[in-house]
ZAVO-571020 format. One line per 8 residues: number of its first residue (from 1); their letters; for each residue y, x, z of N, C-alpha, C. Coordinates in Angstrom, 1 decimal. Layout:
BEGIN
NUM = a = Y X Z Y X Z Y X Z; ...
This chain:
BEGIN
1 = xxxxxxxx = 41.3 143.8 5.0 41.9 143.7 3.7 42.4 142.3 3.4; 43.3 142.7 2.8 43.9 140.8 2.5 43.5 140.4 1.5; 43.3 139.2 1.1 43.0 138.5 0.2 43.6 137.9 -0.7; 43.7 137.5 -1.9 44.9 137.1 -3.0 43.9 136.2 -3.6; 43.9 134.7 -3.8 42.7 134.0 -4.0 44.2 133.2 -5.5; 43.5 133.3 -6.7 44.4 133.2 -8.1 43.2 132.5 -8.6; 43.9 131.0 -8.2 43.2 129.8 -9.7 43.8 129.8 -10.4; 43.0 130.3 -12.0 43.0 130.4 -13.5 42.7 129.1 -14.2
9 = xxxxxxxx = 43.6 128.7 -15.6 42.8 128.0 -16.2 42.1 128.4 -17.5; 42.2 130.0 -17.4 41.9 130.4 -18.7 42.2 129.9 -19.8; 44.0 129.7 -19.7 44.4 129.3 -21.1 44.8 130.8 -21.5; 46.0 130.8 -21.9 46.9 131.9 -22.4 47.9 132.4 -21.5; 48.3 131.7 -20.4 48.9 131.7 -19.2 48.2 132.6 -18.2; 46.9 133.1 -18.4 46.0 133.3 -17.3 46.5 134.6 -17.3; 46.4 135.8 -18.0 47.3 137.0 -18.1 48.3 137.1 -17.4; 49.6 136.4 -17.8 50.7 136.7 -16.5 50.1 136.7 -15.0
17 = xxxxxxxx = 49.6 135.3 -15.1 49.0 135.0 -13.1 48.4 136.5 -13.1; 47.3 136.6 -13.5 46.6 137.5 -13.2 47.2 139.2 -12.7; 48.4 139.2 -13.9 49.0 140.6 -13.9 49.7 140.3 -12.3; 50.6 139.0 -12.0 51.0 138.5 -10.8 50.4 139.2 -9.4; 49.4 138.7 -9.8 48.4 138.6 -8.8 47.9 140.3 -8.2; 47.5 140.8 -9.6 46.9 142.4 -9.4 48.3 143.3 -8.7; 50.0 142.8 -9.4 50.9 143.8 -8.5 50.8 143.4 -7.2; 50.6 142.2 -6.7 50.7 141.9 -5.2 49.3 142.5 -4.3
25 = xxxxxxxx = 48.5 142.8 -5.3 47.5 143.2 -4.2 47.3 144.8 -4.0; 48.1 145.1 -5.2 48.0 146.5 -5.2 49.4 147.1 -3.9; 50.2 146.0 -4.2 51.4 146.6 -2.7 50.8 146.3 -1.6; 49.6 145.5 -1.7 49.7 144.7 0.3 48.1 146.0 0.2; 47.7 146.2 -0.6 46.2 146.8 -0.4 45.2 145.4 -0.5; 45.4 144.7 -1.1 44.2 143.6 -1.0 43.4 143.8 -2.0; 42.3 142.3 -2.3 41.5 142.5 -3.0 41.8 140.8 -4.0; 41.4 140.6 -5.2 41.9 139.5 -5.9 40.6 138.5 -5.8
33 = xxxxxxxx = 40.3 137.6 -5.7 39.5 136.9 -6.0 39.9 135.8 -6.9; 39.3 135.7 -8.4 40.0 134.7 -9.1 39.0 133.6 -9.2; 40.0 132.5 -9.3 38.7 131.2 -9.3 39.5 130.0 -10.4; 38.5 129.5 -11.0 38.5 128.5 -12.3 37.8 127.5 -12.0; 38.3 126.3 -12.2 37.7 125.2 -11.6 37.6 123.7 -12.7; 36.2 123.4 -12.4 35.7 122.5 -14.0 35.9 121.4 -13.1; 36.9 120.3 -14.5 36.8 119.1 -14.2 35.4 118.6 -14.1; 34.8 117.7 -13.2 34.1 116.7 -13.6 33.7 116.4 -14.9
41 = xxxxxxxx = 32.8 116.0 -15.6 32.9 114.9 -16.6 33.3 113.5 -16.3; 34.0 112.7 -16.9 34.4 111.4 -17.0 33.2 110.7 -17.0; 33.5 109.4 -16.2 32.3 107.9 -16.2 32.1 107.8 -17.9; 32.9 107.6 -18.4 33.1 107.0 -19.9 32.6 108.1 -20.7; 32.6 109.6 -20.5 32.0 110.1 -21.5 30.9 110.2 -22.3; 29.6 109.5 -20.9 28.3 108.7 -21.3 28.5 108.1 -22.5; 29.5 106.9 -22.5 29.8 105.7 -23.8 29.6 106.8 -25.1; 30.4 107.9 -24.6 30.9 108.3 -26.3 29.5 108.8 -26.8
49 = xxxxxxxx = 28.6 109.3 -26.0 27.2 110.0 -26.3 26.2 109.0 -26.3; 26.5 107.7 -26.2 25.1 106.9 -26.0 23.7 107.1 -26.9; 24.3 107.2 -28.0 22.9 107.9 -29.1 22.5 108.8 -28.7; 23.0 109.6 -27.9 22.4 111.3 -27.3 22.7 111.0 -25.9; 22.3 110.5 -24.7 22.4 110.9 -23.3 22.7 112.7 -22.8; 22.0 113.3 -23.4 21.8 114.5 -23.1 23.1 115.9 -23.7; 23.8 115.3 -24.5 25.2 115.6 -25.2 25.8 115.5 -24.4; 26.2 114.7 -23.2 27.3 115.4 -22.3 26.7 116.4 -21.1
57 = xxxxxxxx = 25.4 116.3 -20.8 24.9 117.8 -19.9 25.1 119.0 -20.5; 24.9 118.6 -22.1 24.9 120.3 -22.9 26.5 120.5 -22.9; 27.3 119.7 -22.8 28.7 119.9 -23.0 28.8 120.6 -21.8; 28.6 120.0 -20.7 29.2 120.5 -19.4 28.9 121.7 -19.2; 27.7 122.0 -19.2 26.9 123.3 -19.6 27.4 123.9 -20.1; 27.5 124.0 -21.4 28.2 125.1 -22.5 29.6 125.4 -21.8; 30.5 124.0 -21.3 31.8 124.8 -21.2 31.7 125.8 -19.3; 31.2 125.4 -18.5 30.3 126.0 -17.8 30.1 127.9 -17.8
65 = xxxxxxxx = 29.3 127.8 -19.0 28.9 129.2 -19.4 30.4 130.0 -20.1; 30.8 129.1 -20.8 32.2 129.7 -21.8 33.2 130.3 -20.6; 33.2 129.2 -19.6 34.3 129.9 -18.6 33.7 130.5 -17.8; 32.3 130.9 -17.7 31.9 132.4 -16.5 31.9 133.3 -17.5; 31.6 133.2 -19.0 32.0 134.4 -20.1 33.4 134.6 -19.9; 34.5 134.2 -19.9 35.4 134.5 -19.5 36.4 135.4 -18.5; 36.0 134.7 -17.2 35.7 135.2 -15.7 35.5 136.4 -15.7; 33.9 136.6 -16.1 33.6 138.1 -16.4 34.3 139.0 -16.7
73 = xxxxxxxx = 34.9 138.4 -18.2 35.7 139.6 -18.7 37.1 139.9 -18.2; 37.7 139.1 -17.1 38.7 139.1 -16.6 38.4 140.0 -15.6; 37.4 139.5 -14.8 37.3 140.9 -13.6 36.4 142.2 -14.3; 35.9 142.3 -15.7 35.9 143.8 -16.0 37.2 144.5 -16.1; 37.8 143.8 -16.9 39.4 144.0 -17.2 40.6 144.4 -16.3; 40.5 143.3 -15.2 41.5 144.1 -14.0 41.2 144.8 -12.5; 39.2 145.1 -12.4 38.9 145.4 -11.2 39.6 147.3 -11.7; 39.6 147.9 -10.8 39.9 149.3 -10.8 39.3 150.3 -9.9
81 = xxxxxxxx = 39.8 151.4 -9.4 39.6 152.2 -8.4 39.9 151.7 -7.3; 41.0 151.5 -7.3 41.5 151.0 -5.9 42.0 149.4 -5.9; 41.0 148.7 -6.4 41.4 147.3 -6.7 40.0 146.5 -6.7; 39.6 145.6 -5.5 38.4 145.1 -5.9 38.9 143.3 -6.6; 38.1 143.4 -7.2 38.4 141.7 -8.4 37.1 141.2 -8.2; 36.8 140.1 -7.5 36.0 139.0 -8.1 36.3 137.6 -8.5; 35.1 136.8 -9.1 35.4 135.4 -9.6 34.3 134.7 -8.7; 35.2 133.4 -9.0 34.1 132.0 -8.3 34.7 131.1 -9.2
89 = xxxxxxxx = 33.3 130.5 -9.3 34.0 129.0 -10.0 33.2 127.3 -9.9; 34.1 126.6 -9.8 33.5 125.2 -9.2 33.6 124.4 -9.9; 33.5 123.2 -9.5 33.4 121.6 -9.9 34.1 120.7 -9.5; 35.1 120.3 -10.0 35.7 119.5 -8.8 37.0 118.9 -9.4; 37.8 118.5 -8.2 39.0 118.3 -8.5 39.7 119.3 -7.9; 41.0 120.2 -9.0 41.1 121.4 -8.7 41.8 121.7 -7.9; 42.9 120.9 -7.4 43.8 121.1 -5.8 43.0 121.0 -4.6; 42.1 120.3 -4.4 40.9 120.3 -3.5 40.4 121.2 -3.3
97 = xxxxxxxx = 39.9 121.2 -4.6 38.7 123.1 -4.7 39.4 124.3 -4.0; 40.7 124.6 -5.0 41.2 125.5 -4.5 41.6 125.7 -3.2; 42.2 124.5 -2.5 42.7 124.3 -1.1 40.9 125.0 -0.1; 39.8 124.0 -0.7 38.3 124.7 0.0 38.3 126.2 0.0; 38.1 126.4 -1.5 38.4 127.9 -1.4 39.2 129.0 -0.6; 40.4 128.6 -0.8 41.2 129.2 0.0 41.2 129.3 1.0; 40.6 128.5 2.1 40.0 128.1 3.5 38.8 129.3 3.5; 37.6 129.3 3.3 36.5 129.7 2.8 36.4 131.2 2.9
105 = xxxxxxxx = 37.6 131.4 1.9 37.9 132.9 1.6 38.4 133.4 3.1; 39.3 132.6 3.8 40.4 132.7 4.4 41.7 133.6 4.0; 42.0 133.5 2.7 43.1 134.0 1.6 44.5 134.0 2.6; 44.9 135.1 2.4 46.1 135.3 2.8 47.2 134.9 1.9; 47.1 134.9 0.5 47.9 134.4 -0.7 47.2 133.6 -1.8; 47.7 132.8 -2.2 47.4 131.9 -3.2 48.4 132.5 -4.8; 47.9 132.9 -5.8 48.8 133.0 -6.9 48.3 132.2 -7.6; 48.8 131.5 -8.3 49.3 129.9 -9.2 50.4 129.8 -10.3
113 = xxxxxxxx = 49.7 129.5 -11.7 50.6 129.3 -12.5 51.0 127.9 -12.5; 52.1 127.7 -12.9 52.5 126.3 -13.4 53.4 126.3 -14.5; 52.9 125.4 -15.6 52.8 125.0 -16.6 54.3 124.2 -16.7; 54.3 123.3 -16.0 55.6 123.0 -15.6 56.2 122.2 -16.8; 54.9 120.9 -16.7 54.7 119.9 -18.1 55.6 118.7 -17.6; 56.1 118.4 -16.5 56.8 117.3 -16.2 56.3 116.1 -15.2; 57.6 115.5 -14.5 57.2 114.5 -13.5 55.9 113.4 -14.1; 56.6 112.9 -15.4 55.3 111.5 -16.2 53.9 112.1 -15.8
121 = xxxxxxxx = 53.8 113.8 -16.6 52.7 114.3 -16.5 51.8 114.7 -15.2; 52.5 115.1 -14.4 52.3 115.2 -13.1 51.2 113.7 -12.6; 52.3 112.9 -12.9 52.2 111.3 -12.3 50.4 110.7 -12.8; 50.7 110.9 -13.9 49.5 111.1 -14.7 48.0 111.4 -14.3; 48.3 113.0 -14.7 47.1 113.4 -14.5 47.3 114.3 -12.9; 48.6 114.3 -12.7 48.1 115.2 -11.5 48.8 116.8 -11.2; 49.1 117.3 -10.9 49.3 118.8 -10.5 48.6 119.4 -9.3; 48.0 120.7 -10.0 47.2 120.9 -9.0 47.8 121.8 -8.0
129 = xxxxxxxx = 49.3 122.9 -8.8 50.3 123.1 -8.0 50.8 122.4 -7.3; 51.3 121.1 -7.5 52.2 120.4 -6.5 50.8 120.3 -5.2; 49.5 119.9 -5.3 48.4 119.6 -4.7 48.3 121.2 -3.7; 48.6 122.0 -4.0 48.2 123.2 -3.4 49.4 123.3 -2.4; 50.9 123.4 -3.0 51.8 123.7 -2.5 51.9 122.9 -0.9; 51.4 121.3 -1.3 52.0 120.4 0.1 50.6 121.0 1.3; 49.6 121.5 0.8 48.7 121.7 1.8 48.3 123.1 2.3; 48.7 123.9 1.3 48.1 125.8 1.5 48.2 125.4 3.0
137 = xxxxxxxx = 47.6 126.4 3.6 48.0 127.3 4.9 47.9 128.3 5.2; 48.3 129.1 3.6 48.8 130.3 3.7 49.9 130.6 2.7; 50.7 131.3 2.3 52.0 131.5 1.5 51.0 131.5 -0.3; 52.1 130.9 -1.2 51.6 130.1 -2.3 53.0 130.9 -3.4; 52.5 131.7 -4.3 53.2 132.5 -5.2 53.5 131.5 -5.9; 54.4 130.8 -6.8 54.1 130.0 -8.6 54.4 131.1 -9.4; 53.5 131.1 -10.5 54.1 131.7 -11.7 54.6 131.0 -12.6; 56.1 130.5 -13.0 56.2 129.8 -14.2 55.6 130.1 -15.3
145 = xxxx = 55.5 129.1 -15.8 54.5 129.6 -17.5 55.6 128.7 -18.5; 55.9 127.8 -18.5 56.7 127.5 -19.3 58.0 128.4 -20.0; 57.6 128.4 -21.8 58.8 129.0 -22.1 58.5 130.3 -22.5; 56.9 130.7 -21.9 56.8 132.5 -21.8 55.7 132.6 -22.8
């Protein structure tokens, strides 16, 4: 069975990928594995909590649990009869993760939204699309999201 490995960021975007994702696996016969991936916390987030040390573990935590609440309801939502859906979700930096993942799984397809916020931004903070695209080593869908 082939594999369709779709990192989400569970914004409002996540629906198209996902719908993306579920027609491709329904034509090839695969199965979806969707995966969400938590930044790190920041060195400096410590500073902002110094009166509470323990305010950024409950943070990380809470957001943590918010996005496997999430997850969940995404693979109640699109597993089916003839469709198996699971989630994973990591830690990391998310072109990395995903690139691991994808290895891991040994994913035959990667589906990917992109936002498609601009070079500055890119430059910035990063793309985890562009990150995916130069390394997959297997075929890499994008879903535009901009505009929709």
């Amino acid at each position: 069975m082939k594999t369709i490995l779709v990192p989400v960021d569970l914004s409002a975007a996540t629906t198209r990928v996902v719908a993306a994702a579920v027609t491709l696996a329904k034509l090839i016969r695969g199965r979806v594995v969707l995966m969400h991936v938590i930044l790190p916390q920041p060195i400096l987030a410590g500073d902002l909590y110094a009166l509470d040390p323990g305010a950024v573990a409950r943070a990380a935590d809470a957001e943590e649990k918010l996005a496997a609440r999430k997850l969940h309801a995404l693979v109640r939502r699109w597993s089916g009869k003839k469709l198996s859906v699971r989630s994973v979700q990591t830690t990391g930096a998310p072109a990395g993760e995903i690139l691991a993942q994808a290895a891991a799984l040994k994913a035959d397809y990667i589906v990917i939204g992109s936002h498609g916020h601009g070079v500055a931004y890119d430059l910035l903070i990063g793309s985890a699309v562009q990150g995916v695209l130069r390394k997959a080593n297997c075929p890499v869908l994008v879903i535009p999201i901009k505009g929709r």
